[in-house]
N, CA, C and O atoms as CSV, one atom per row, in Angstrom:
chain,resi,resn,atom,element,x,y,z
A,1,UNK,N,N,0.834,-1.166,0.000
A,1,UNK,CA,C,0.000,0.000,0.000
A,1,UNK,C,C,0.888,1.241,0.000
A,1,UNK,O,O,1.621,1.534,0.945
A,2,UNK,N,N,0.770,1.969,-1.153
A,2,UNK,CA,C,1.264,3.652,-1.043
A,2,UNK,C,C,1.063,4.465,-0.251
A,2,UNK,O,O,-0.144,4.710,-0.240
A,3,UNK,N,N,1.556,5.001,0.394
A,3,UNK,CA,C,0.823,6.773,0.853
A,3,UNK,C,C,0.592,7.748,0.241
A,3,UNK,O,O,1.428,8.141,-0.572
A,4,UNK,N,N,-0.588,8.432,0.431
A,4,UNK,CA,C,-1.347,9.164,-0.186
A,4,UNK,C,C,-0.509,10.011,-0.580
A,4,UNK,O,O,0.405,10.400,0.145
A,5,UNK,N,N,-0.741,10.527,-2.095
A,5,UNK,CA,C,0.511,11.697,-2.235
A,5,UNK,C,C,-0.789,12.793,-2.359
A,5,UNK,O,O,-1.919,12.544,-2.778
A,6,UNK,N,N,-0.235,14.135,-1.837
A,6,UNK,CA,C,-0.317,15.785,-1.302
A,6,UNK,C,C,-0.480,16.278,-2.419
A,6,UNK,O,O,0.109,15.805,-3.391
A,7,UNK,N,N,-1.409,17.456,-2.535
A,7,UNK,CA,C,-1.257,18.228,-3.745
A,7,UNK,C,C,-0.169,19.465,-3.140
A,7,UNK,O,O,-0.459,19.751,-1.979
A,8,UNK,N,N,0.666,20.019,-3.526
A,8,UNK,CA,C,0.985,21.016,-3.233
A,8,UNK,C,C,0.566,21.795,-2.755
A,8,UNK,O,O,-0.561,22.026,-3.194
A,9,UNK,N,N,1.042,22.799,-1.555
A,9,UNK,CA,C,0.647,24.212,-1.354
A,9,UNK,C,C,0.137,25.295,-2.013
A,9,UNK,O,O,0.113,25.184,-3.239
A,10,UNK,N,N,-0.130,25.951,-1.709
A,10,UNK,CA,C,-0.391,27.169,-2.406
A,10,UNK,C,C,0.880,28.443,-2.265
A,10,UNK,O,O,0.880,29.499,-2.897
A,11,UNK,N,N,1.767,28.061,-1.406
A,11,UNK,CA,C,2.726,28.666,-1.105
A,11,UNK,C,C,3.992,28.022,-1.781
A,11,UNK,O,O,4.949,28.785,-1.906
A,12,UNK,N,N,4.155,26.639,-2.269
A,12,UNK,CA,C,5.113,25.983,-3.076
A,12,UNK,C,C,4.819,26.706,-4.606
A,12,UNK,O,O,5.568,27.356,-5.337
A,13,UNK,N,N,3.024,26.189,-4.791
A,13,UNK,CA,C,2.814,26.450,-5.920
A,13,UNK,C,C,3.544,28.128,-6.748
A,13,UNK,O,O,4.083,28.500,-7.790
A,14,UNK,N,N,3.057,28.687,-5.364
A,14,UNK,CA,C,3.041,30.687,-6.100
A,14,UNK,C,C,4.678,30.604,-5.883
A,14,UNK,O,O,5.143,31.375,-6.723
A,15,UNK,N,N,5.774,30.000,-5.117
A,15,UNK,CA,C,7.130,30.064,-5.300
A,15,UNK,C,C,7.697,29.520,-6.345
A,15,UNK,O,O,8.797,29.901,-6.745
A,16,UNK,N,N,7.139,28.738,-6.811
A,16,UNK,CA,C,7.410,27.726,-8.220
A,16,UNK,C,C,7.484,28.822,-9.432
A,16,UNK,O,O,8.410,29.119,-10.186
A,17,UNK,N,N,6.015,29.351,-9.310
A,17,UNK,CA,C,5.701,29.944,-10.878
A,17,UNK,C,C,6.717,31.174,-10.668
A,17,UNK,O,O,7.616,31.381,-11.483
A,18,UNK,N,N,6.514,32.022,-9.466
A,18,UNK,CA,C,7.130,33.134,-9.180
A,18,UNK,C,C,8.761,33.189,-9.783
A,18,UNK,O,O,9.163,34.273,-10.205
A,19,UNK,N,N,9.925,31.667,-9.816
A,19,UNK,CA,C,10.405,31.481,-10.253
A,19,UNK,C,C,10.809,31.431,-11.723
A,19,UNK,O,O,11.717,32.070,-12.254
A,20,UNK,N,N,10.075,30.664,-12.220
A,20,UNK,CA,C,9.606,30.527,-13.285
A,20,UNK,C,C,9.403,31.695,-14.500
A,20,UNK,O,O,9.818,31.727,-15.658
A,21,UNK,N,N,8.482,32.750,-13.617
A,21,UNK,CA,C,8.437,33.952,-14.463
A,21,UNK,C,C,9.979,35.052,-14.295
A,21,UNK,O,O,10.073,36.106,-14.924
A,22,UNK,N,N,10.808,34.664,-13.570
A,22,UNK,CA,C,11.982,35.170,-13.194
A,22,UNK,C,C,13.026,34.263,-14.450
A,22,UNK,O,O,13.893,34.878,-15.070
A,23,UNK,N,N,12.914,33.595,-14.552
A,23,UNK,CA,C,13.950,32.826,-15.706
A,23,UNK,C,C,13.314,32.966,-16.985
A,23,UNK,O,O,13.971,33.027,-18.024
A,24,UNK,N,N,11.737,33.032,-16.944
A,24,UNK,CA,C,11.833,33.118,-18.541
A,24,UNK,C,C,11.937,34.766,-18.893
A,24,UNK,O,O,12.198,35.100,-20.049
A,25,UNK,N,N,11.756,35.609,-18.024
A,25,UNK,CA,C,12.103,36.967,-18.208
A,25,UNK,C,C,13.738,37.180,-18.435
A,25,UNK,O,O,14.210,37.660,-19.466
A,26,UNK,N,N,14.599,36.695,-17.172
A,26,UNK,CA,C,15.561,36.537,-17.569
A,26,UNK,C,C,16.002,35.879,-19.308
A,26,UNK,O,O,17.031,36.353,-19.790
A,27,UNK,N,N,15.384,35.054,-19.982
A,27,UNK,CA,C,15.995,34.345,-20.753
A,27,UNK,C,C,15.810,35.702,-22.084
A,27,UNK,O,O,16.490,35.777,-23.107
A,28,UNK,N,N,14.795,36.567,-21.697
A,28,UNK,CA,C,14.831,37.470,-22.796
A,28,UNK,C,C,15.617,38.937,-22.510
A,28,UNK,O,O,15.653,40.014,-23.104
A,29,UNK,N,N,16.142,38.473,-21.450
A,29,UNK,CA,C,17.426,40.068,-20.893
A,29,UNK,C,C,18.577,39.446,-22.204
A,29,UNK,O,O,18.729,38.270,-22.532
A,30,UNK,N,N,19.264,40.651,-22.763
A,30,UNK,CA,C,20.250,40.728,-23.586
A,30,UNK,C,C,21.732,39.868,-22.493
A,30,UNK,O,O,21.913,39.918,-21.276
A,31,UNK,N,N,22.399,39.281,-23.393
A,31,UNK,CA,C,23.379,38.128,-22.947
A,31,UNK,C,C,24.690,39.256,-22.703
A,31,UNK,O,O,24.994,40.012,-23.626
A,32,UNK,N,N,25.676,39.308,-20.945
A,32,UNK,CA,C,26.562,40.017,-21.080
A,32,UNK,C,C,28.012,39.534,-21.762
A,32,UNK,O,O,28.445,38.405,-21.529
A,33,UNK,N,N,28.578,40.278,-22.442
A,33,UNK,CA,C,30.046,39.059,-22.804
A,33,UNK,C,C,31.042,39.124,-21.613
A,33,UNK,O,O,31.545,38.024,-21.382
A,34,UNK,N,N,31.295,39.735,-21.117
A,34,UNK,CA,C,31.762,39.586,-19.895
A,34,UNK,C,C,31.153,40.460,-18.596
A,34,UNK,O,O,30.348,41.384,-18.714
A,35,UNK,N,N,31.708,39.969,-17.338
A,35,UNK,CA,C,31.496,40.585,-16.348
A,35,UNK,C,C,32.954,41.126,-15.529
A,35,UNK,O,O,33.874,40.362,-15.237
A,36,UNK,N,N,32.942,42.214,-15.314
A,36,UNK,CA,C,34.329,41.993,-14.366
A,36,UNK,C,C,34.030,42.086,-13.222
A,36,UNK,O,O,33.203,42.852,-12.727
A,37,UNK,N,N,34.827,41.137,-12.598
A,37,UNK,CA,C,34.889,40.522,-10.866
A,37,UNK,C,C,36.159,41.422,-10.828
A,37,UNK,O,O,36.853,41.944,-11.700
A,38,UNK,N,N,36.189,41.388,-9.149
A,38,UNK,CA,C,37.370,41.997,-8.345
A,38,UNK,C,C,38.243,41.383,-8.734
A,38,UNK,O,O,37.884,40.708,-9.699
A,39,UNK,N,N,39.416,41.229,-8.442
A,39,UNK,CA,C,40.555,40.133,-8.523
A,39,UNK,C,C,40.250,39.168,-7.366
A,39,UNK,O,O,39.853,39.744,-6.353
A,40,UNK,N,N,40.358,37.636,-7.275
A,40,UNK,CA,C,39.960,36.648,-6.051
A,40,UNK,C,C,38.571,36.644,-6.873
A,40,UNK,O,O,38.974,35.831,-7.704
A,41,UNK,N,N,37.661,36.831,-7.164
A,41,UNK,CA,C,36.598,36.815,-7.599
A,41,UNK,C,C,36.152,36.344,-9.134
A,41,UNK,O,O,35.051,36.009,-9.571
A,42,UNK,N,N,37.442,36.454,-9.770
A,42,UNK,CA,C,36.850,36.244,-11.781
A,42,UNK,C,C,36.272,35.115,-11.410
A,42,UNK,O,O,35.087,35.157,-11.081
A,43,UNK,N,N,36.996,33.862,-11.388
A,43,UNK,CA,C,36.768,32.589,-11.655
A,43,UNK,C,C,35.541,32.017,-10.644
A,43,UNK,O,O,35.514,30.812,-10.393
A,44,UNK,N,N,34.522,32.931,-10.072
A,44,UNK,CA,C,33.649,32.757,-9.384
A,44,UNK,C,C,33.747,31.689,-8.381
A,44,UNK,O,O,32.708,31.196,-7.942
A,45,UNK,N,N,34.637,31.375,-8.068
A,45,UNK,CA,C,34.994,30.149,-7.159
A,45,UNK,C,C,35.370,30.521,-5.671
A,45,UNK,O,O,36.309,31.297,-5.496
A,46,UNK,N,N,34.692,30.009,-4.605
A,46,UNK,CA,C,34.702,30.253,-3.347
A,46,UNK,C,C,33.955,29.435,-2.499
A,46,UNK,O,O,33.179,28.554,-2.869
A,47,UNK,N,N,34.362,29.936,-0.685
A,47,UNK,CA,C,33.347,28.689,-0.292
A,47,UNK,C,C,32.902,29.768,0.738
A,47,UNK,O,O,33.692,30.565,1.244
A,48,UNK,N,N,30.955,29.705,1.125
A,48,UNK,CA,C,30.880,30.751,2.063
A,48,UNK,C,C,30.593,29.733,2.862
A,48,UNK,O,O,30.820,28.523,2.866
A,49,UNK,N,N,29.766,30.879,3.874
A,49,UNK,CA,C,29.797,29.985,5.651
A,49,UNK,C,C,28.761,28.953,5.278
A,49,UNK,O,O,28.860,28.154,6.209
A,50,UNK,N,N,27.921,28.542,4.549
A,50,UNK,CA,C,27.231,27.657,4.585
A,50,UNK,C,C,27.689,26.576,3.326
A,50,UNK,O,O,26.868,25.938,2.668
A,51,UNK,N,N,28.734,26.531,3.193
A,51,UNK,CA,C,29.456,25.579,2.331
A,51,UNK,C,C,29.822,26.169,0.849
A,51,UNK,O,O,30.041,27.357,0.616
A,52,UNK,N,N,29.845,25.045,-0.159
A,52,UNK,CA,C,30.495,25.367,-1.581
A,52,UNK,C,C,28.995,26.509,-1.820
A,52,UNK,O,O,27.777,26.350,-1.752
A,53,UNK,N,N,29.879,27.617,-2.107
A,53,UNK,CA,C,28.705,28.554,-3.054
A,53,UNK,C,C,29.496,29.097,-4.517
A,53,UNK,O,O,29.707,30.253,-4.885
A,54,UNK,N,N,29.825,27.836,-5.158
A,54,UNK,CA,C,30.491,28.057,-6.297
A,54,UNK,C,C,29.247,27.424,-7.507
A,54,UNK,O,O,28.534,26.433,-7.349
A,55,UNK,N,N,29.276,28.125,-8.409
A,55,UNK,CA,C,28.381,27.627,-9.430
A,55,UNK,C,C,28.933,26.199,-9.905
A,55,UNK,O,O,30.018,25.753,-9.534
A,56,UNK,N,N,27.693,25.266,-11.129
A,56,UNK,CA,C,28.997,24.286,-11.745
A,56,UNK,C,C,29.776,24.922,-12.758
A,56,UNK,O,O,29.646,26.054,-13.224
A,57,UNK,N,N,30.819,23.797,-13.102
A,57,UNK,CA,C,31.737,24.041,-13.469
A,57,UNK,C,C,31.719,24.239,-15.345
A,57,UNK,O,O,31.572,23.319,-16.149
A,58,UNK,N,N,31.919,25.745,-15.673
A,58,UNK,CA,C,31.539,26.208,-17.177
A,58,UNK,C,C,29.950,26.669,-16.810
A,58,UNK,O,O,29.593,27.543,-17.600
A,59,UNK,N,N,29.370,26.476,-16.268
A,59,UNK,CA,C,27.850,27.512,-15.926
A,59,UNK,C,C,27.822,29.004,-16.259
A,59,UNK,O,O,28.421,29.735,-15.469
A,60,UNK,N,N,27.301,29.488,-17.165
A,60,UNK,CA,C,26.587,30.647,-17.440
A,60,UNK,C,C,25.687,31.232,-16.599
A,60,UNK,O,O,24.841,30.353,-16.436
A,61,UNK,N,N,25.363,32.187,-15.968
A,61,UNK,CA,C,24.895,32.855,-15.893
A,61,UNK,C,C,23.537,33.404,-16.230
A,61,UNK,O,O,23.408,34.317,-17.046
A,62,UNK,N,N,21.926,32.522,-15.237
A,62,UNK,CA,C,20.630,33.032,-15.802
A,62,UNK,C,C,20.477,34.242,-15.991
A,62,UNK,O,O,19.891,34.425,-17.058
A,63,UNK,N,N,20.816,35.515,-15.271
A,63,UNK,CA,C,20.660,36.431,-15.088
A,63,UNK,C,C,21.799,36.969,-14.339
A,63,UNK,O,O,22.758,36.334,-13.903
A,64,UNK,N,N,21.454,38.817,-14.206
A,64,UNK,CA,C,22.957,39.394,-13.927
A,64,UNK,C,C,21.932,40.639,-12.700
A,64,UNK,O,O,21.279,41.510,-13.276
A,65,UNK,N,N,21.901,40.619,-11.682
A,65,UNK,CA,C,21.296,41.030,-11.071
A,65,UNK,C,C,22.390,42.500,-10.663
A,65,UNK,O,O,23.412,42.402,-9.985
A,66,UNK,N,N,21.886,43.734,-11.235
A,66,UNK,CA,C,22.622,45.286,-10.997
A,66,UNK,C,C,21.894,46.169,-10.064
A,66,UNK,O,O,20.763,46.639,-9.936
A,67,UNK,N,N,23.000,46.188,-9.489
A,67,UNK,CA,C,22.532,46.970,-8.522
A,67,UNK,C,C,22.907,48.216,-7.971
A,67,UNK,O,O,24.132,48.214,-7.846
A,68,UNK,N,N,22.386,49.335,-7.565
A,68,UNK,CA,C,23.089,50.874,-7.574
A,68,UNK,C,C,22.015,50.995,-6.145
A,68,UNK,O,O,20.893,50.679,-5.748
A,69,UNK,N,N,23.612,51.884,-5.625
A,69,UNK,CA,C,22.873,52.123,-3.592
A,69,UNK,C,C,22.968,53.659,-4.183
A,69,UNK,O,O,24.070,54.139,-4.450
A,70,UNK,N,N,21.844,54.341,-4.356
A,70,UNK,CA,C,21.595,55.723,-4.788
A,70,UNK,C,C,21.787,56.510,-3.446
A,70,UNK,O,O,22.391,57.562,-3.657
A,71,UNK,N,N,21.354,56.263,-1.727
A,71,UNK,CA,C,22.007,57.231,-0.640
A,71,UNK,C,C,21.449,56.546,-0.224
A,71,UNK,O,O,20.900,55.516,-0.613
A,72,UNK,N,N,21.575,57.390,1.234
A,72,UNK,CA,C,20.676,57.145,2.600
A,72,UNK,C,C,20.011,58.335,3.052
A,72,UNK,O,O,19.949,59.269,2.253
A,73,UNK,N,N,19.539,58.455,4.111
A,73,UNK,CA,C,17.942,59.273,4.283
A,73,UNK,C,C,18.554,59.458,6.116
A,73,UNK,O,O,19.329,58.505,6.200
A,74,UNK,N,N,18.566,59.957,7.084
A,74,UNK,CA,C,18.089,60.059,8.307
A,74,UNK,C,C,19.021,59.219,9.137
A,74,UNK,O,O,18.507,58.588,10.061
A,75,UNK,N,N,20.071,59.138,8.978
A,75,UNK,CA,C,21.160,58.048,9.429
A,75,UNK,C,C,20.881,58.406,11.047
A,75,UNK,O,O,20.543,59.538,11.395
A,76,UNK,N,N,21.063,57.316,11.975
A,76,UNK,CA,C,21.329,57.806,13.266
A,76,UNK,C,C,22.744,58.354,13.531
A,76,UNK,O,O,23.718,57.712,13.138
A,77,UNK,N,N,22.915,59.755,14.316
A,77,UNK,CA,C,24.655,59.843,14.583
A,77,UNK,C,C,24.937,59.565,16.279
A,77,UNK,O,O,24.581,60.177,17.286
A,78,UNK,N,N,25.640,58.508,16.086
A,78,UNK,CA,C,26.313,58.337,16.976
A,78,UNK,C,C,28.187,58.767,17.135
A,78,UNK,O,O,29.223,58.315,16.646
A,79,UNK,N,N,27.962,59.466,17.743
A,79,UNK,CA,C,29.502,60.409,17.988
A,79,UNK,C,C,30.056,61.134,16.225
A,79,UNK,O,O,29.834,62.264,15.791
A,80,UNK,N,N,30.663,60.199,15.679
A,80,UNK,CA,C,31.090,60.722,14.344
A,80,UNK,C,C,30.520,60.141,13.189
A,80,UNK,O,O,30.764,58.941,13.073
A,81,UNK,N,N,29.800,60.673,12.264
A,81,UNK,CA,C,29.071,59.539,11.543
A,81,UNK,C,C,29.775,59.930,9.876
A,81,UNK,O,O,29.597,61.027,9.347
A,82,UNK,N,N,30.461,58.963,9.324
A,82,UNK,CA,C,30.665,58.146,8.467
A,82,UNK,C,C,30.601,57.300,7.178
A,82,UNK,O,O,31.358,56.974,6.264
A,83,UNK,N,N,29.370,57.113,7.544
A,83,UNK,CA,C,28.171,55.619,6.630
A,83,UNK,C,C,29.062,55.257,5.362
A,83,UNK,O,O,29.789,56.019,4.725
A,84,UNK,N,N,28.846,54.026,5.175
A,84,UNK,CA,C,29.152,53.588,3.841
A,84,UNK,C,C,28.176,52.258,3.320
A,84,UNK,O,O,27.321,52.223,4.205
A,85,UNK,N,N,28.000,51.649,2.788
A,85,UNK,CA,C,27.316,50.640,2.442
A,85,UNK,C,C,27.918,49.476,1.864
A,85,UNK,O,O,28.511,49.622,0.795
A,86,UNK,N,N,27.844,47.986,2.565
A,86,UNK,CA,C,28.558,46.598,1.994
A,86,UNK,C,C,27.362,45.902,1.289
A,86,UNK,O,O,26.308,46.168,1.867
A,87,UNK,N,N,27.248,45.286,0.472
A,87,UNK,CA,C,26.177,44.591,-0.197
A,87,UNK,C,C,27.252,43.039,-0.824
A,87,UNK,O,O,28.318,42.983,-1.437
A,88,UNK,N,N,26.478,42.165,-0.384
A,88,UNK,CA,C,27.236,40.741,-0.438
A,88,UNK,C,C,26.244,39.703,-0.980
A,88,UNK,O,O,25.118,39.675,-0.484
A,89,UNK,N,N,26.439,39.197,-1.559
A,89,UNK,CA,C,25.458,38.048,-2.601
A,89,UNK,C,C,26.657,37.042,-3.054
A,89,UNK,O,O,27.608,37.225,-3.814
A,90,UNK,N,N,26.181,35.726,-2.174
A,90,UNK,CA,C,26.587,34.710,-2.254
A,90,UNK,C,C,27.951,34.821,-1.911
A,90,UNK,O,O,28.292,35.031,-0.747
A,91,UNK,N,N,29.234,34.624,-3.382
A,91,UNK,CA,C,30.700,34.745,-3.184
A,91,UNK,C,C,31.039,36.308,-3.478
A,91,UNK,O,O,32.248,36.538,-3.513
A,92,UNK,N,N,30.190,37.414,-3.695
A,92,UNK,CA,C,30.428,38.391,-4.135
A,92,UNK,C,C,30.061,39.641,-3.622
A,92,UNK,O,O,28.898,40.020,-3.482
A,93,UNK,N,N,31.543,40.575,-3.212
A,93,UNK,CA,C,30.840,41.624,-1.905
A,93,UNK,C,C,31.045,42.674,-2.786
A,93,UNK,O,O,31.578,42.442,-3.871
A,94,UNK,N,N,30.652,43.947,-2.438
A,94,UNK,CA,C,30.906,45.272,-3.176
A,94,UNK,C,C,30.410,46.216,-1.980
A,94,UNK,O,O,29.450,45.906,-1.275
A,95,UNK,N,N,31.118,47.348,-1.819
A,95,UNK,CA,C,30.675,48.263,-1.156
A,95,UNK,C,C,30.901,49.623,-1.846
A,95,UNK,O,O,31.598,49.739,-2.854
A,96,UNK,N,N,30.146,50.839,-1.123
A,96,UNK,CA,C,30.672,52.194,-1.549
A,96,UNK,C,C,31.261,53.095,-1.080
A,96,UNK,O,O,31.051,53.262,0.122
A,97,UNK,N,N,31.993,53.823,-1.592
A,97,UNK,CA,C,32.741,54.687,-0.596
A,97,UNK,C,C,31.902,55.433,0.515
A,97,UNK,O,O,30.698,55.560,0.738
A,98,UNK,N,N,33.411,56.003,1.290
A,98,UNK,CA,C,32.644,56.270,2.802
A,98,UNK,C,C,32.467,57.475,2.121
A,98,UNK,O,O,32.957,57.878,1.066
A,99,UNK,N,N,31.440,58.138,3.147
A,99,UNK,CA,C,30.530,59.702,3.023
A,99,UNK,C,C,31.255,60.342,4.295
A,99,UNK,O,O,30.993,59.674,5.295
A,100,UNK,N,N,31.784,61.036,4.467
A,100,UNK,CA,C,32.316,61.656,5.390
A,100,UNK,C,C,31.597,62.495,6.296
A,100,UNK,O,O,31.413,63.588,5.758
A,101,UNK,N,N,31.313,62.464,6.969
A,101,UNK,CA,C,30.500,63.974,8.072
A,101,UNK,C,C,28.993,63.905,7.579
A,101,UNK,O,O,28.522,65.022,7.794
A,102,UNK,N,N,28.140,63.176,7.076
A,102,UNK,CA,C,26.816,63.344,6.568
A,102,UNK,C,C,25.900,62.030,7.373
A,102,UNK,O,O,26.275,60.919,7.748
A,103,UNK,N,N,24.837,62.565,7.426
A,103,UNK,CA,C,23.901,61.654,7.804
A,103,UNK,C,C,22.994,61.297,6.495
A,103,UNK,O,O,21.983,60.619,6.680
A,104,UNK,N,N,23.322,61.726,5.196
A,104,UNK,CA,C,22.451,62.031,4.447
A,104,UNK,C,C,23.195,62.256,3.180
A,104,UNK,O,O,23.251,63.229,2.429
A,105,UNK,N,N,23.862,60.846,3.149
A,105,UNK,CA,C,24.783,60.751,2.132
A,105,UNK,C,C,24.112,60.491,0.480
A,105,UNK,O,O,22.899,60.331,0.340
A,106,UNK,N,N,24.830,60.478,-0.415
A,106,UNK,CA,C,24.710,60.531,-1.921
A,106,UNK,C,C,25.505,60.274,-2.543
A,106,UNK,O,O,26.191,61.213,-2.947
A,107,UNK,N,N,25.927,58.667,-3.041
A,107,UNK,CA,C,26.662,58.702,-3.507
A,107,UNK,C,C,27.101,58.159,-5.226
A,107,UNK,O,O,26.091,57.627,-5.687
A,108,UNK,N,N,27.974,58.141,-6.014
A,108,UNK,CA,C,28.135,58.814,-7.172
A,108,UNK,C,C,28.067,57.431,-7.600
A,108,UNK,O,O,28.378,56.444,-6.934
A,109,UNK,N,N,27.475,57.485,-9.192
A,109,UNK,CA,C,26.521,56.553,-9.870
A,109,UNK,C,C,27.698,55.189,-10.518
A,109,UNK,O,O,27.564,53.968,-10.602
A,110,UNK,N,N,28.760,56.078,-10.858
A,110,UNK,CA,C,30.245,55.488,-10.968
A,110,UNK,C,C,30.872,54.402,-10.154
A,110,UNK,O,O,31.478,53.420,-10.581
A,111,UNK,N,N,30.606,54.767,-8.787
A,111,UNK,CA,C,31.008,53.890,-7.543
A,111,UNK,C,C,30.074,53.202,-6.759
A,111,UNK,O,O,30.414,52.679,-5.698
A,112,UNK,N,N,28.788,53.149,-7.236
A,112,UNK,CA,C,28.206,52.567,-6.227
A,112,UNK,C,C,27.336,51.474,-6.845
A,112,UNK,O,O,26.564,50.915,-6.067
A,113,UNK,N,N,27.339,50.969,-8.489
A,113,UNK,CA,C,26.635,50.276,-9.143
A,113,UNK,C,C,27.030,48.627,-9.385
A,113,UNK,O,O,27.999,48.623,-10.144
A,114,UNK,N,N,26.746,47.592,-9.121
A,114,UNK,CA,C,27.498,46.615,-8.644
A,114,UNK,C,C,26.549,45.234,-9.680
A,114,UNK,O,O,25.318,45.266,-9.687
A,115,UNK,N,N,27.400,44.003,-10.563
A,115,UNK,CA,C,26.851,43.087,-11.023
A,115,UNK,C,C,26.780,42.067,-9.920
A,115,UNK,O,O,27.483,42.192,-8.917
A,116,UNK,N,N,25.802,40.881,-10.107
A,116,UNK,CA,C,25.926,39.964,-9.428
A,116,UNK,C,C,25.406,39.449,-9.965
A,116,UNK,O,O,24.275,39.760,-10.339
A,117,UNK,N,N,26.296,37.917,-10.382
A,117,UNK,CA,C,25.522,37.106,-11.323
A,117,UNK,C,C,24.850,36.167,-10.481
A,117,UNK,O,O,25.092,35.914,-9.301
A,118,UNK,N,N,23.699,35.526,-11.467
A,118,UNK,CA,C,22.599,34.727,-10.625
A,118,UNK,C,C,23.067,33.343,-11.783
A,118,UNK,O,O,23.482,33.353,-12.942
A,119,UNK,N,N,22.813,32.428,-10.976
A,119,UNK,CA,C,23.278,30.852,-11.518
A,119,UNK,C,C,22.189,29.999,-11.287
A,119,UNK,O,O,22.061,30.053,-10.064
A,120,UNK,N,N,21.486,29.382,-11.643
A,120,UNK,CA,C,20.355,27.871,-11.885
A,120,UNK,C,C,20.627,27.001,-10.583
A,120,UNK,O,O,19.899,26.464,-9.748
A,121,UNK,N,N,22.160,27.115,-10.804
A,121,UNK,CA,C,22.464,26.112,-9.910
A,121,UNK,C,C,22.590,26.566,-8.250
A,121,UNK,O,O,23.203,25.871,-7.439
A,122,UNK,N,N,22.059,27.559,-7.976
A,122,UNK,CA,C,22.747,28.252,-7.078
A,122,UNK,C,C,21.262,28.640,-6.212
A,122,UNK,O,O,21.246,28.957,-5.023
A,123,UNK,N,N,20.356,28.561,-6.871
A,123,UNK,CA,C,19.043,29.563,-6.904
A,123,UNK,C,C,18.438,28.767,-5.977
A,123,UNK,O,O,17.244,28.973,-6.196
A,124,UNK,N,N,18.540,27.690,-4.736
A,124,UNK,CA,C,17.816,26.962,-3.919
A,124,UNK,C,C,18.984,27.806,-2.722
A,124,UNK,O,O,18.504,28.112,-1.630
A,125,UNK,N,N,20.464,28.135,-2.999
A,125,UNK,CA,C,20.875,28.931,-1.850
A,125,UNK,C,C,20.789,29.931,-1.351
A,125,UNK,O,O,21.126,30.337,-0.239
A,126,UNK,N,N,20.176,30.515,-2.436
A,126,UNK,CA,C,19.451,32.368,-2.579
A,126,UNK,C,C,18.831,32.763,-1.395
A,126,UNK,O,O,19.081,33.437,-0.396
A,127,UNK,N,N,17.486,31.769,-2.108
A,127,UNK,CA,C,16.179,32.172,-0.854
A,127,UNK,C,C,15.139,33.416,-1.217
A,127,UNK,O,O,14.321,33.640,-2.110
A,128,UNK,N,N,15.659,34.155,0.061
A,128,UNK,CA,C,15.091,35.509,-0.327
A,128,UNK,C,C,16.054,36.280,0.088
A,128,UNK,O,O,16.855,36.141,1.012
A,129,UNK,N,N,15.915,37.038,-0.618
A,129,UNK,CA,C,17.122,38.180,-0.849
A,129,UNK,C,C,16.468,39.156,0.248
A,129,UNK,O,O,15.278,39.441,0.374
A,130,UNK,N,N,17.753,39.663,1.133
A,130,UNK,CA,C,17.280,40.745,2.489
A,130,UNK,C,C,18.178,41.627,2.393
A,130,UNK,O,O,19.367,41.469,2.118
A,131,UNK,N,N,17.485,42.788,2.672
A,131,UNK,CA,C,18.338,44.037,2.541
A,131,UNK,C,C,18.396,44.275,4.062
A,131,UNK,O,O,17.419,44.257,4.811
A,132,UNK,N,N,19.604,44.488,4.395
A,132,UNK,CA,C,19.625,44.863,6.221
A,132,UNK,C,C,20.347,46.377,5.992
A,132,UNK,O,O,21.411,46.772,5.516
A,133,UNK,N,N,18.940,47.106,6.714
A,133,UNK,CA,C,19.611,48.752,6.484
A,133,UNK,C,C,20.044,49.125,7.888
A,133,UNK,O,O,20.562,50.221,8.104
C-alpha cells in the first residue's frame, strides 16, 4: 500500500511559478560578454559559511542582477558619523565609498553600481534576498 501523495501548497505552488516567471524573463534580458569581478573573484569560485557557493563548473549565468545604492535618508549619529554601504550576494561583496561627516549621504553613480551574477544552480541557496539597512 502507497501513501497518499499531497497536492501542493499554495505557497510551493506561487514560489514555483514566481520562479519561473523570473527565468523566462531573464531568458529574454540581452546576454553580457563579460562581467568583471574583483581580482579573487573572476573565476567565481569560493566557499561561504554555509558551504560550496560556487556555481557548476563552465555555468553561465541566468541572469545578472545590478545593482546601484543611490544614498541614505536620516542616518542615526552616533559620535562621528561616516556611513558607507557593503552589499554581499553569495561569493560576491561590493561596497561604496565612505561619506564623510553626513547623515544624508549621496553617492556617485560610478562607484556605487554593482553586477551579481545569478546561476540555476545556485538559486535553492538564494532564498530571499534581504536588505539589512
Amino acid at each position: 500500500m502507497s501513501a497518499p501523495t499531497l497536492a501542493p501548497t499554495t505557497t510551493t505552488v506561487q514560489k514555483r511559478t514566481k520562479f519561473e516567471r523570473v527565468f523566462k524573463a531573464a531568458g529574454r534580458l540581452p546576454r553580457f560578454p563579460a562581467i568583471n569581478f574583483k581580482p579573487g573573484f573572476r573565476s567565481g569560485i569560493g566557499i561561504g559559511r554555509n558551504g560550496n557557493l560556487s556555481p557548476s563548473h563552465g555555468e553561465a549565468p541566468v541572469a545578472v542582477l545590478k545593482l546601484q545604492v543611490l544614498g541614505c535618508s536620516n542616518l542615526p549619529a552616533k559620535g562621528s558619523i561616516n556611513p558607507f554601504v557593503v552589499v554581499s550576494l553569495l561569493n560576491k561583496k561590493s561596497t561604496t565609498p565612505v561619506a564623510k561627516r553626513t547623515a544624508n549621504p549621496v553617492y556617485p553613480v560610478q562607484d556605487t553600481t554593482s553586477d551579481f551574477p545569478l546561476y540555476l544552480s545556485l538559486v535553492d541557496r538564494l532564498g530571499v534576498v534581504k536588505f539589512v539597512v
